[in-house]
PyMOL Python script that loads the backbone (N, CA, C, O; Angstrom):
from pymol import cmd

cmd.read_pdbstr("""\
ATOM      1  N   UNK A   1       9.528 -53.349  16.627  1.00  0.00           N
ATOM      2  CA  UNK A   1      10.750 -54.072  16.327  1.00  0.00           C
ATOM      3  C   UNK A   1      10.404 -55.163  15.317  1.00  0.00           C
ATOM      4  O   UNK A   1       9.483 -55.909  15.646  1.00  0.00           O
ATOM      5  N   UNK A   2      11.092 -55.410  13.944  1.00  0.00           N
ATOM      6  CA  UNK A   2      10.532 -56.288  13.047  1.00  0.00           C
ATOM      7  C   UNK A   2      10.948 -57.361  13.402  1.00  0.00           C
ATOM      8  O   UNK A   2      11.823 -57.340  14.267  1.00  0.00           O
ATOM      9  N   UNK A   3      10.520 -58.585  12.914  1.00  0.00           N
ATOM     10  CA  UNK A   3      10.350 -60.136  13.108  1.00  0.00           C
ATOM     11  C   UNK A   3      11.348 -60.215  12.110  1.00  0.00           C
ATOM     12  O   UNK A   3      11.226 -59.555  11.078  1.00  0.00           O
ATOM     13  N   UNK A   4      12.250 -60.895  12.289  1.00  0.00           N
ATOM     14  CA  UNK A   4      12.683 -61.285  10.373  1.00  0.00           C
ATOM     15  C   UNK A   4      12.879 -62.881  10.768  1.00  0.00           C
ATOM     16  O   UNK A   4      13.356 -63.549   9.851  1.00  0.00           O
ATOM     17  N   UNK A   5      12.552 -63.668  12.120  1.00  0.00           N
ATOM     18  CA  UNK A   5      12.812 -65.306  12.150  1.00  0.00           C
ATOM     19  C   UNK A   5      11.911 -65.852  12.833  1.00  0.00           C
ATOM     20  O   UNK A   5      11.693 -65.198  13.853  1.00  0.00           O
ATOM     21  N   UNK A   6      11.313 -66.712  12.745  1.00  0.00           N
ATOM     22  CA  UNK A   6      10.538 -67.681  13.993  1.00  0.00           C
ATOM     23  C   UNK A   6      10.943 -69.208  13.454  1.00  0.00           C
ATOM     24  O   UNK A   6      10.974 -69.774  12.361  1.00  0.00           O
ATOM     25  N   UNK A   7      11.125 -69.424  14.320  1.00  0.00           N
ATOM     26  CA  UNK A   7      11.355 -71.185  14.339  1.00  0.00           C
ATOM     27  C   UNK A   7      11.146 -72.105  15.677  1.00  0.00           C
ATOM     28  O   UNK A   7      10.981 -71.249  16.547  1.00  0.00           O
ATOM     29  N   UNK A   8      11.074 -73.215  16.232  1.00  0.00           N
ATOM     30  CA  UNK A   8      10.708 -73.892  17.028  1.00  0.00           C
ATOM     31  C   UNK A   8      10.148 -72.716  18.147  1.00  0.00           C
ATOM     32  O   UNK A   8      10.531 -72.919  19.299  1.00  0.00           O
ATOM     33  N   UNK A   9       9.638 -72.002  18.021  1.00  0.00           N
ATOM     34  CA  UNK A   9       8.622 -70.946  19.169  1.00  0.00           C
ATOM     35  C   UNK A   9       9.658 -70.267  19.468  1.00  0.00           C
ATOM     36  O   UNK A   9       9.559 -69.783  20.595  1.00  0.00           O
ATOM     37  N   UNK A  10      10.767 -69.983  18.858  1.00  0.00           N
ATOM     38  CA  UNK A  10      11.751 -68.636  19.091  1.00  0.00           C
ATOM     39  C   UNK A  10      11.422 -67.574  17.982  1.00  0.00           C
ATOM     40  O   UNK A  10      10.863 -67.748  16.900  1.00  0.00           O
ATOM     41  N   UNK A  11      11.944 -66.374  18.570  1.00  0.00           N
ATOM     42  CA  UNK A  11      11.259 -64.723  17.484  1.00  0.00           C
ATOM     43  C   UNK A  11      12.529 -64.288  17.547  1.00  0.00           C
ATOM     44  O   UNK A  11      13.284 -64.006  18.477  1.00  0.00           O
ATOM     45  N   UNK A  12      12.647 -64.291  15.966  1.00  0.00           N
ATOM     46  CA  UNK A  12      14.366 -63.509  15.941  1.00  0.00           C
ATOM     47  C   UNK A  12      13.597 -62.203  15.700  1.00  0.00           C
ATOM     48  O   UNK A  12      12.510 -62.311  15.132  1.00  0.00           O
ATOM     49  N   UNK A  13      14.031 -60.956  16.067  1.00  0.00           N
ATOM     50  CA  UNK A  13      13.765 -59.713  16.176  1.00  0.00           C
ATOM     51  C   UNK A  13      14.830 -58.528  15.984  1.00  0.00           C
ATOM     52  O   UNK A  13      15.766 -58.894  16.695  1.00  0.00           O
ATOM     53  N   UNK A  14      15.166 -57.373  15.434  1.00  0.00           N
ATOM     54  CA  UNK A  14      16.080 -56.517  15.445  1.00  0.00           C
ATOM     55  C   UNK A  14      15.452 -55.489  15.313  1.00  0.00           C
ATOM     56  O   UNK A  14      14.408 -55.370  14.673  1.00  0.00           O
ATOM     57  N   UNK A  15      16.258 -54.313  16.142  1.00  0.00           N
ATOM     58  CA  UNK A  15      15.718 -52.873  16.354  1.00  0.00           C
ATOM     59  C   UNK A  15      16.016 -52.140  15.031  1.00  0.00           C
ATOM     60  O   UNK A  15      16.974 -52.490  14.341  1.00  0.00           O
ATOM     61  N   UNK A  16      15.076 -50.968  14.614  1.00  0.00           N
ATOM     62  CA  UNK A  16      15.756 -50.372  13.856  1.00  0.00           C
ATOM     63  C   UNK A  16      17.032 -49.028  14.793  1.00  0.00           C
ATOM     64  O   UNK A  16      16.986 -48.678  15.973  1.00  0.00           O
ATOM     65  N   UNK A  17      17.736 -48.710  14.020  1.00  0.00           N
ATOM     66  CA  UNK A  17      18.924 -47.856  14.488  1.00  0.00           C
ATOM     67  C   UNK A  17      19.187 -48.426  16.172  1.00  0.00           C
ATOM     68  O   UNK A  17      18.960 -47.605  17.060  1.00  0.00           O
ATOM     69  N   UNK A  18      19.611 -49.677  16.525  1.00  0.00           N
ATOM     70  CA  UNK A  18      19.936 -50.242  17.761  1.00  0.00           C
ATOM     71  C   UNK A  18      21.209 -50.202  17.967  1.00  0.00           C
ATOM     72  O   UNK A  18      21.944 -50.286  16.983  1.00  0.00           O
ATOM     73  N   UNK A  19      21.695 -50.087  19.082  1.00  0.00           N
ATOM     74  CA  UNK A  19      23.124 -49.754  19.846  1.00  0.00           C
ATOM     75  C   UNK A  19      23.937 -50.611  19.020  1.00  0.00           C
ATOM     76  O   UNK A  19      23.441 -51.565  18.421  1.00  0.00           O
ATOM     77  N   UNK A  20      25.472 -50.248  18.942  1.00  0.00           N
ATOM     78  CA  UNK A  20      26.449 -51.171  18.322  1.00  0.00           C
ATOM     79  C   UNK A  20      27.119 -52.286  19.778  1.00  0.00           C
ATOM     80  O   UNK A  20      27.178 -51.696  20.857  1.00  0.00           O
ATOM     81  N   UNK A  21      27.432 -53.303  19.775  1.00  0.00           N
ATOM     82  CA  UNK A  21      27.885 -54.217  18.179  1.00  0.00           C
ATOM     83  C   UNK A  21      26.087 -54.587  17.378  1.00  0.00           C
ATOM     84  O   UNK A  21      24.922 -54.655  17.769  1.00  0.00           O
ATOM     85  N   UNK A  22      26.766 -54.721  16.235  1.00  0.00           N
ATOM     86  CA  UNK A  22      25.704 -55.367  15.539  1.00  0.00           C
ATOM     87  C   UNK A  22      25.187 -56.738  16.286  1.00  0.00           C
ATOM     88  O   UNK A  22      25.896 -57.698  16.589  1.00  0.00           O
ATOM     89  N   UNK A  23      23.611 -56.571  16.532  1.00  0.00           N
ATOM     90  CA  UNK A  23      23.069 -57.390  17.279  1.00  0.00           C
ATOM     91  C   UNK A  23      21.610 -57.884  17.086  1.00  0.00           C
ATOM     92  O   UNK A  23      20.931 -57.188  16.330  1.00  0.00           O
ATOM     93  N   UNK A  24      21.002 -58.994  17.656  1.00  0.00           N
ATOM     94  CA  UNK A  24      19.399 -59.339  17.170  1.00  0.00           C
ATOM     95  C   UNK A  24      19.031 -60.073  18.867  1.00  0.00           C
ATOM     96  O   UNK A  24      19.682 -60.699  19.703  1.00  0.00           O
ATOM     97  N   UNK A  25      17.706 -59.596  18.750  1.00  0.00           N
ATOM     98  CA  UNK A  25      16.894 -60.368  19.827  1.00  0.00           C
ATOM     99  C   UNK A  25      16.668 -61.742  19.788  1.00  0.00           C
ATOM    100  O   UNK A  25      16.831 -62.329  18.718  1.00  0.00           O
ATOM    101  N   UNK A  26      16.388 -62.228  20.585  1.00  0.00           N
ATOM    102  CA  UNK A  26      16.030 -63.976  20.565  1.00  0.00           C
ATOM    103  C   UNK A  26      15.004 -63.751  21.968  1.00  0.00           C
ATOM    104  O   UNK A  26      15.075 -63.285  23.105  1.00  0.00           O
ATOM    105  N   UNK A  27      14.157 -64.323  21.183  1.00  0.00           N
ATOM    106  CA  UNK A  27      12.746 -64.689  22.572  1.00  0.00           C
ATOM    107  C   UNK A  27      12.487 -65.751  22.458  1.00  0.00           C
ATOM    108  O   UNK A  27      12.524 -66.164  21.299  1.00  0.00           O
ATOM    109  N   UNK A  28      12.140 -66.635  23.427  1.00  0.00           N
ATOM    110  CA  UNK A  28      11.612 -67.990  23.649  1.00  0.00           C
ATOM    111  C   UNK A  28      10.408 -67.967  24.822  1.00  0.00           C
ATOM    112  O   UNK A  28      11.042 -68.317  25.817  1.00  0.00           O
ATOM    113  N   UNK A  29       9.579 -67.836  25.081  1.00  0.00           N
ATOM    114  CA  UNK A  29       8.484 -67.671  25.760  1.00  0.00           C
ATOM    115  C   UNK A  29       8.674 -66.442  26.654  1.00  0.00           C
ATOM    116  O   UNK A  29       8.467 -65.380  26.068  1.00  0.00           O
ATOM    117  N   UNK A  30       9.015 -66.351  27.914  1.00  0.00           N
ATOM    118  CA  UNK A  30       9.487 -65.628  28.828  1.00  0.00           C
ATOM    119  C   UNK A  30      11.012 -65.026  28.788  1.00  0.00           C
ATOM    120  O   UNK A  30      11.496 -63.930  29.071  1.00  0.00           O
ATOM    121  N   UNK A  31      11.539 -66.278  28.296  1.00  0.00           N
ATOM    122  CA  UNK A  31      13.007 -65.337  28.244  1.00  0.00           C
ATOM    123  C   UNK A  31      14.057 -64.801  26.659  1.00  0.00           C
ATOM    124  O   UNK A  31      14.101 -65.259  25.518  1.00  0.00           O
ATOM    125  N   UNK A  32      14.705 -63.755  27.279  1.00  0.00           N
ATOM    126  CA  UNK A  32      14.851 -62.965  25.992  1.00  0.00           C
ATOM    127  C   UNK A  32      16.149 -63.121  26.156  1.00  0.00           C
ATOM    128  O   UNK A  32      16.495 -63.419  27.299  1.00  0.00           O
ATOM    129  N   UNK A  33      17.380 -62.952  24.960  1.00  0.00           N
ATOM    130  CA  UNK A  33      18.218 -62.668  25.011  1.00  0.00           C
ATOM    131  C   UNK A  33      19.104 -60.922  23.823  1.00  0.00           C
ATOM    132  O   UNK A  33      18.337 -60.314  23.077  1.00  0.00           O
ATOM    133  N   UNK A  34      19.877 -60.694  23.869  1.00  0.00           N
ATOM    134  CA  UNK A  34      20.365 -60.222  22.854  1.00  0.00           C
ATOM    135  C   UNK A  34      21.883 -60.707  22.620  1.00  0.00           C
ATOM    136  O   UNK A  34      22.911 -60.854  23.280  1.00  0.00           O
ATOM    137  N   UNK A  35      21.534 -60.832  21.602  1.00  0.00           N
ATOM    138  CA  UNK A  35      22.852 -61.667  20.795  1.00  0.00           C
ATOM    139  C   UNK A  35      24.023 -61.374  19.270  1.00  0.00           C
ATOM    140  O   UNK A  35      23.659 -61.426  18.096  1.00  0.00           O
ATOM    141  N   UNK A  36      24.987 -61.169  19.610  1.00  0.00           N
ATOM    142  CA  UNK A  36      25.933 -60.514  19.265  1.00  0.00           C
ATOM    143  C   UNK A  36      26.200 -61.511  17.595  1.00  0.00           C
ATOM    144  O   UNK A  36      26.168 -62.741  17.612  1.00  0.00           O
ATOM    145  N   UNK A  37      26.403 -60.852  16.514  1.00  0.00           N
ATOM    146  CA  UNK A  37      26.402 -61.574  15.319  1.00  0.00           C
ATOM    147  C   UNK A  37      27.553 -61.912  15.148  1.00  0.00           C
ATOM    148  O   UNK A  37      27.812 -63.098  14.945  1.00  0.00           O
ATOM    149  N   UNK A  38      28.697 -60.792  15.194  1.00  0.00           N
ATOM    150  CA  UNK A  38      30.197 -61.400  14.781  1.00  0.00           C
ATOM    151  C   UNK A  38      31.158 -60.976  16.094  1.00  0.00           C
ATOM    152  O   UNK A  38      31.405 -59.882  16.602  1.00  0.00           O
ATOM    153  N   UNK A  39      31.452 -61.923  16.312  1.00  0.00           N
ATOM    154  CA  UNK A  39      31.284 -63.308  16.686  1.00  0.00           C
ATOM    155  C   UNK A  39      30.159 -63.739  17.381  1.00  0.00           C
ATOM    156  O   UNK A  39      29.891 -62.866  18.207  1.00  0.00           O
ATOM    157  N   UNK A  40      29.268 -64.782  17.457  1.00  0.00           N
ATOM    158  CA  UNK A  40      28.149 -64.995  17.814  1.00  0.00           C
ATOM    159  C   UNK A  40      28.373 -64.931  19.126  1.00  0.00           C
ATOM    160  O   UNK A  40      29.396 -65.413  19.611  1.00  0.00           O
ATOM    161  N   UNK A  41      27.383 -64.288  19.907  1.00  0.00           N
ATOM    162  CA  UNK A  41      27.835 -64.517  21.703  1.00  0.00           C
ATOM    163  C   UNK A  41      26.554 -63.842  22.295  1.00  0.00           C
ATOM    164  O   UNK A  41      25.881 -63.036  21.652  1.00  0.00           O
ATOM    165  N   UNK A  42      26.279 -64.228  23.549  1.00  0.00           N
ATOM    166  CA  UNK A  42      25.546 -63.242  24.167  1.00  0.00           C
ATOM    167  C   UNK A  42      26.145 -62.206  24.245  1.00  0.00           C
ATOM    168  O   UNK A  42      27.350 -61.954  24.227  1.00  0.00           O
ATOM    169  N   UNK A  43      24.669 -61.177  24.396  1.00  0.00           N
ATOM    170  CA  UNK A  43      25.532 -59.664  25.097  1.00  0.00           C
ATOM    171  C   UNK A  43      24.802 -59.146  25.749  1.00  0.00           C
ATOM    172  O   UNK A  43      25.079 -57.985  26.050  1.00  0.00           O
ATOM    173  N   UNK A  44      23.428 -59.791  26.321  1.00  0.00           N
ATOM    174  CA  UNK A  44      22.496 -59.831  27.594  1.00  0.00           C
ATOM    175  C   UNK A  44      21.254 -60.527  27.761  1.00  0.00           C
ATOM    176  O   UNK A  44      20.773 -60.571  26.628  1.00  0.00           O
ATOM    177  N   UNK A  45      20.664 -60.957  28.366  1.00  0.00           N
ATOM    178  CA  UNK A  45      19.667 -62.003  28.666  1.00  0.00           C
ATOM    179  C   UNK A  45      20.031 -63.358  28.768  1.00  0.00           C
ATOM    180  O   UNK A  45      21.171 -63.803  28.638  1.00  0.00           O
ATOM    181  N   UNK A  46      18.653 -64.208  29.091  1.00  0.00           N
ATOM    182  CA  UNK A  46      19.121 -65.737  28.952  1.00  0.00           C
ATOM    183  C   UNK A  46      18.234 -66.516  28.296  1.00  0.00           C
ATOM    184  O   UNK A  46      17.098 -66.047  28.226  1.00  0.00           O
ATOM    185  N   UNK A  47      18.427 -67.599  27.780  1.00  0.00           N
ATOM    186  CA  UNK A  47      17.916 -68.286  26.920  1.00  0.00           C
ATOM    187  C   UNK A  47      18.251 -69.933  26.935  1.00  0.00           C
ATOM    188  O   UNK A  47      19.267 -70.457  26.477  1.00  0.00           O
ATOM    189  N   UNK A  48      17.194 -70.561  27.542  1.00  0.00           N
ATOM    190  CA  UNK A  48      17.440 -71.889  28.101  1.00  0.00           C
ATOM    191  C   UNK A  48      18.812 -72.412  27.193  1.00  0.00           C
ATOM    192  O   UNK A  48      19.153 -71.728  26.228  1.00  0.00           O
ATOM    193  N   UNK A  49      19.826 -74.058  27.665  1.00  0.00           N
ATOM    194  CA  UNK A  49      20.681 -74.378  26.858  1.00  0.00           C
ATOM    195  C   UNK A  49      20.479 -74.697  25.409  1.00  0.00           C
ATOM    196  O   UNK A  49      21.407 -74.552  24.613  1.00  0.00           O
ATOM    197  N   UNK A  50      19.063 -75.213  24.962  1.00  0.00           N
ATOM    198  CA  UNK A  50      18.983 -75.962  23.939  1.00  0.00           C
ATOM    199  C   UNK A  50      18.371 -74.887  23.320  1.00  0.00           C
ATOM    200  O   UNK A  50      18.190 -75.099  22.122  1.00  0.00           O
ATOM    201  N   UNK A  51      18.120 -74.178  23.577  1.00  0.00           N
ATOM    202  CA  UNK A  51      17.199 -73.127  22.791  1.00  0.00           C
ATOM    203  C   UNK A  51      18.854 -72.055  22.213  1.00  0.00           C
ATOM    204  O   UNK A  51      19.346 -71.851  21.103  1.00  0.00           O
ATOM    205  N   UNK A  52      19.152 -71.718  23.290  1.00  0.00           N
ATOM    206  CA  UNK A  52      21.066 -70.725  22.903  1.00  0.00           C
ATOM    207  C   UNK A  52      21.864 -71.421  21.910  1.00  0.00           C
ATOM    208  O   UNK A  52      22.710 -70.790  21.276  1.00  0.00           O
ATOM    209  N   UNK A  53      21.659 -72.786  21.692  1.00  0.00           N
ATOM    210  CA  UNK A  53      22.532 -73.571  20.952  1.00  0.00           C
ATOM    211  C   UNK A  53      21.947 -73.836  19.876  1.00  0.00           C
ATOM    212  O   UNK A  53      22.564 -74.598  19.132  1.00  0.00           O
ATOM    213  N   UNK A  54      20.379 -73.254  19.327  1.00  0.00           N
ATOM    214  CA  UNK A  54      19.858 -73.553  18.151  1.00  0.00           C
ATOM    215  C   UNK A  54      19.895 -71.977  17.706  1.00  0.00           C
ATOM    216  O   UNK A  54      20.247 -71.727  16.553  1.00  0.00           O
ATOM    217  N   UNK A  55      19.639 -71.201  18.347  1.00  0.00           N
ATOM    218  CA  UNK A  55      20.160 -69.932  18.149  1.00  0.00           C
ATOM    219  C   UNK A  55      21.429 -69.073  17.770  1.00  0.00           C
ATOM    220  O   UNK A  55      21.551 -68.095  17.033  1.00  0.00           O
ATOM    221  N   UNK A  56      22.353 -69.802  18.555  1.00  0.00           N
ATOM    222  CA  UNK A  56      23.837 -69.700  17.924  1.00  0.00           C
ATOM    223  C   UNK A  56      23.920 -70.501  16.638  1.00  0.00           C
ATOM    224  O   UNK A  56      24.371 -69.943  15.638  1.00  0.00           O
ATOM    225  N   UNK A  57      23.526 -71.754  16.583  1.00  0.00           N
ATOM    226  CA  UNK A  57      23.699 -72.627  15.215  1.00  0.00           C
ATOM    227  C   UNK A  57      23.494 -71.475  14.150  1.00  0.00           C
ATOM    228  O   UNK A  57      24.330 -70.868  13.480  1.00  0.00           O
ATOM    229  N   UNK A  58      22.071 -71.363  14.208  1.00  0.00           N
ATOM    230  CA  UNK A  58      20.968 -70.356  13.077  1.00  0.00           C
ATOM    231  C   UNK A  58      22.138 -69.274  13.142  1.00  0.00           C
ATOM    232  O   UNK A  58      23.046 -69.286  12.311  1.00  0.00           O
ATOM    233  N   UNK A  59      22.088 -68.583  13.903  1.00  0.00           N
ATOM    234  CA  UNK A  59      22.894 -67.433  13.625  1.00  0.00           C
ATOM    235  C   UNK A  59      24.597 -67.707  12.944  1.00  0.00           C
ATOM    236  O   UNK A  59      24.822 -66.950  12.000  1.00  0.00           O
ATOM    237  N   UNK A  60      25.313 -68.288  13.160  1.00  0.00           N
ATOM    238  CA  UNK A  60      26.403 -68.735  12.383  1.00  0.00           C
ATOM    239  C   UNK A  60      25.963 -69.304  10.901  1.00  0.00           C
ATOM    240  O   UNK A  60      26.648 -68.802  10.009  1.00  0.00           O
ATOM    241  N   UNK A  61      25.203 -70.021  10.548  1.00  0.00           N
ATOM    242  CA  UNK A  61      24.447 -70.417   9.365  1.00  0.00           C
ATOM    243  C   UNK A  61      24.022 -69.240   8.398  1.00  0.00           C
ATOM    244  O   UNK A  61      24.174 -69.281   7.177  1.00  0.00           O
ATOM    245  N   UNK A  62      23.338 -67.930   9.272  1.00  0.00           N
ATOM    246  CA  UNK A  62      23.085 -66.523   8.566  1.00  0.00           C
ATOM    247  C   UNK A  62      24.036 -65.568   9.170  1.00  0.00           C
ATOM    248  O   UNK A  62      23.574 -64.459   9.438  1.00  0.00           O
ATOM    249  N   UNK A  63      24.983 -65.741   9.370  1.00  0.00           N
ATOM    250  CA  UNK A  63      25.357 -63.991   9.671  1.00  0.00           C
ATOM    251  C   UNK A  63      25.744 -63.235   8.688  1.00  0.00           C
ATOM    252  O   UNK A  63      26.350 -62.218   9.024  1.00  0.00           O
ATOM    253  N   UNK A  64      25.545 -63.456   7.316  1.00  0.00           N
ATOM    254  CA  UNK A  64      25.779 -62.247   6.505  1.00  0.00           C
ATOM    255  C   UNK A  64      24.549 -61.512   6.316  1.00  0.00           C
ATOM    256  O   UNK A  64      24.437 -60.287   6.256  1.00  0.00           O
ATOM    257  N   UNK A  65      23.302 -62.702   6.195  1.00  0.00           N
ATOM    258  CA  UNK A  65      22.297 -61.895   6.180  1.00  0.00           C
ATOM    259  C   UNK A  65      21.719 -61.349   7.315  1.00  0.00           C
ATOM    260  O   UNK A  65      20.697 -60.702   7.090  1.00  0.00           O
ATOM    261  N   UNK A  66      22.111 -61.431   8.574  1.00  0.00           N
ATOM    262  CA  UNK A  66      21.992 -60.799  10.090  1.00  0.00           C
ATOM    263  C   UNK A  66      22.432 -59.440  10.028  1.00  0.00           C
ATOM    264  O   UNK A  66      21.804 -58.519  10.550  1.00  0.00           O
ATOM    265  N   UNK A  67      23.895 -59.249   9.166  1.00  0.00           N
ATOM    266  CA  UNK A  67      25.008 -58.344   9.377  1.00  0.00           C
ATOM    267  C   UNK A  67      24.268 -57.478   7.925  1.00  0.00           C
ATOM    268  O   UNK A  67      23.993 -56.282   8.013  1.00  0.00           O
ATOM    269  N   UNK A  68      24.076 -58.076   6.957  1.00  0.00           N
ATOM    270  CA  UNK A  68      23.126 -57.080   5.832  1.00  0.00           C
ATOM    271  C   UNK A  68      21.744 -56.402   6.638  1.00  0.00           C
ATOM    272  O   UNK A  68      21.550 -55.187   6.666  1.00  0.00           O
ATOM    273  N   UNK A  69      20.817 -57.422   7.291  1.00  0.00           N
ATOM    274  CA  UNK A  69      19.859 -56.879   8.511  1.00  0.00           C
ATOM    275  C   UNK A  69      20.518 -55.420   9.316  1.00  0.00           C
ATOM    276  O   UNK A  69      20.034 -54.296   9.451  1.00  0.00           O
ATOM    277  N   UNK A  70      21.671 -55.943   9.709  1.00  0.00           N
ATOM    278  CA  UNK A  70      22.171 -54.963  10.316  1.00  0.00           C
ATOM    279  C   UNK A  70      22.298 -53.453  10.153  1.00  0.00           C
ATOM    280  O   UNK A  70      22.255 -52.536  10.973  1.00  0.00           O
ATOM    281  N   UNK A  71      22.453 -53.487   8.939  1.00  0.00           N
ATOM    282  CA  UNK A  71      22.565 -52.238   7.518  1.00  0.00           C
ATOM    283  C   UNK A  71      21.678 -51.688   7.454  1.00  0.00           C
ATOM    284  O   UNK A  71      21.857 -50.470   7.460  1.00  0.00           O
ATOM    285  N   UNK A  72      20.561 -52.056   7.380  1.00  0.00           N
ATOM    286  CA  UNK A  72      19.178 -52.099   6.806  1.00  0.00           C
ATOM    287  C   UNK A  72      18.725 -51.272   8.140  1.00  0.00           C
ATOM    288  O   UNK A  72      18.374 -50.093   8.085  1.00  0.00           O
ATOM    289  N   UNK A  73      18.777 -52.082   9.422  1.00  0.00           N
ATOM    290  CA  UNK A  73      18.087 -51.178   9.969  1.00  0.00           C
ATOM    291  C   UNK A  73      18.712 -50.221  11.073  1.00  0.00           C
ATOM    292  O   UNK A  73      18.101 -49.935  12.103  1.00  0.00           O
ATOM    293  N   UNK A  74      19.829 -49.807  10.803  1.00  0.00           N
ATOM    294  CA  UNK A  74      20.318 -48.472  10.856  1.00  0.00           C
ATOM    295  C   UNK A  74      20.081 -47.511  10.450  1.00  0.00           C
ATOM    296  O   UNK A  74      20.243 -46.436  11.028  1.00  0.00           O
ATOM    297  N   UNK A  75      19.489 -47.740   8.983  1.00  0.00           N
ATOM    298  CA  UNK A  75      18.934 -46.823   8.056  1.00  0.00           C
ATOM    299  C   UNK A  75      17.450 -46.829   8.506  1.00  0.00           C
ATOM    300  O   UNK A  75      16.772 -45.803   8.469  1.00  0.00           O
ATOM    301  N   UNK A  76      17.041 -47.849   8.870  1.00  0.00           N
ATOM    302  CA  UNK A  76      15.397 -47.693   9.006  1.00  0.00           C
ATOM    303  C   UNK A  76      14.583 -48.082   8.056  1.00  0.00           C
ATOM    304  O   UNK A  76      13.479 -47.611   7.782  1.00  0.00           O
ATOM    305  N   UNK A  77      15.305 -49.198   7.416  1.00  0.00           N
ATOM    306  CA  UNK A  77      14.446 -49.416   5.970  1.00  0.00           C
ATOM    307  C   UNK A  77      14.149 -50.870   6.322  1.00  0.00           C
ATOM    308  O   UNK A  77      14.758 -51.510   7.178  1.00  0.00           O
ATOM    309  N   UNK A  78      13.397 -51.208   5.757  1.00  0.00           N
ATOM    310  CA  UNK A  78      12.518 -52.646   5.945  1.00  0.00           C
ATOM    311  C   UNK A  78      13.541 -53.958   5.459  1.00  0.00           C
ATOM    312  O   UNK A  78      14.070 -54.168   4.367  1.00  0.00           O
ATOM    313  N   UNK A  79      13.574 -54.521   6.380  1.00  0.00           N
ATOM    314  CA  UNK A  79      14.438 -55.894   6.784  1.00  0.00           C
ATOM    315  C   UNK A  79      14.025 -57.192   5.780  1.00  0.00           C
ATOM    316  O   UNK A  79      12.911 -57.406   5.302  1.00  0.00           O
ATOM    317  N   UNK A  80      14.985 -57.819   5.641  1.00  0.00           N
ATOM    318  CA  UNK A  80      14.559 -59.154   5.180  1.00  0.00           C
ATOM    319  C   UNK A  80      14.539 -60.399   6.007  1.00  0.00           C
ATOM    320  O   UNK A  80      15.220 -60.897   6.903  1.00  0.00           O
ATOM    321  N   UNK A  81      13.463 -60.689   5.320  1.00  0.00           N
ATOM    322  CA  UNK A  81      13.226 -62.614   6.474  1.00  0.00           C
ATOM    323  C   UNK A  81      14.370 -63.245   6.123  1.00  0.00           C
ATOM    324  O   UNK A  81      15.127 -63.057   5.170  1.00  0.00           O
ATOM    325  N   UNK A  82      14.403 -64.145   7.161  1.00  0.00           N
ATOM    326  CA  UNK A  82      15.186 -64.774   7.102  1.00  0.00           C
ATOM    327  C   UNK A  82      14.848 -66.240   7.906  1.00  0.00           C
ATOM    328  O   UNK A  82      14.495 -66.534   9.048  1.00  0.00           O
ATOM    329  N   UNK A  83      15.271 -67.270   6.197  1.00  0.00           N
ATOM    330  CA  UNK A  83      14.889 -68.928   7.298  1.00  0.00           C
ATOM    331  C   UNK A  83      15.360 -69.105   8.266  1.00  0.00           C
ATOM    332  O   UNK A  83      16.481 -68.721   8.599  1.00  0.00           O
ATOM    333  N   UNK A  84      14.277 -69.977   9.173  1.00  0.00           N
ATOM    334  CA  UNK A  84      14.991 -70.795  10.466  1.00  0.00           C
ATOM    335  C   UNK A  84      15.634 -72.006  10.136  1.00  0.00           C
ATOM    336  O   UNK A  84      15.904 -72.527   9.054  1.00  0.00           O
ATOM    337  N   UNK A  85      15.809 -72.321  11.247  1.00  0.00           N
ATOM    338  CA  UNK A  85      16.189 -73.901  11.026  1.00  0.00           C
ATOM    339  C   UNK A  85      15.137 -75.013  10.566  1.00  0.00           C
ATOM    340  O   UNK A  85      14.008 -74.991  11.056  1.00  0.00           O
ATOM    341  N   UNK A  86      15.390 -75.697   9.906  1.00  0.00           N
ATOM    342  CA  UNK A  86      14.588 -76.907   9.261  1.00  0.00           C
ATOM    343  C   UNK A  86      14.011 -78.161  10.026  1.00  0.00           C
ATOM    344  O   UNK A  86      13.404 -79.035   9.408  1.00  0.00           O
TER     345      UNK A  86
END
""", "prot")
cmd.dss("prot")
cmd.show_as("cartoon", "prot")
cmd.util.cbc("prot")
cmd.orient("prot")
């Protein structure tokens, strides 16, 4: 599963050809979530408060390039990075 984010010890991650809605992983040590791009939301796991709320930020900040990610690896073709938060 490629990396395309890390920031404060979170791993943004996306499958290639992964179930619809368009979606990306979020890991923070032990816990994982998957998280829904448009509209940003969970859509399983958990992810402490402050960690979900820098994660939702980031993700509203990129979701075109989440939702282009998205494209990309449906097809199976190699993803682009993408900054974290600052």
């Amino acid at each position: 599963m490629p990396e395309i984010s890390r920031f404060y010890g979170i791993v943004i991650r996306m499958y290639w050809a992964d179930h619809s809605p368009p979606h990306f992983h979020a890991q923070y040590g032990s816990d994982q979530a998957q998280i829904r791009i448009d509209p940003v939301g969970v859509l399983a796991g958990h992810l402490p408060p402050r960690i979900l709320a820098m994660v939702v930020e980031w993700a509203a900040i990129h979701r075109a390039e989440l939702l282009a990610d998205w494209e990309l690896a449906l097809s199976r073709r190699e993803l682009s990075s993408i900054e974290g938060l600052p």
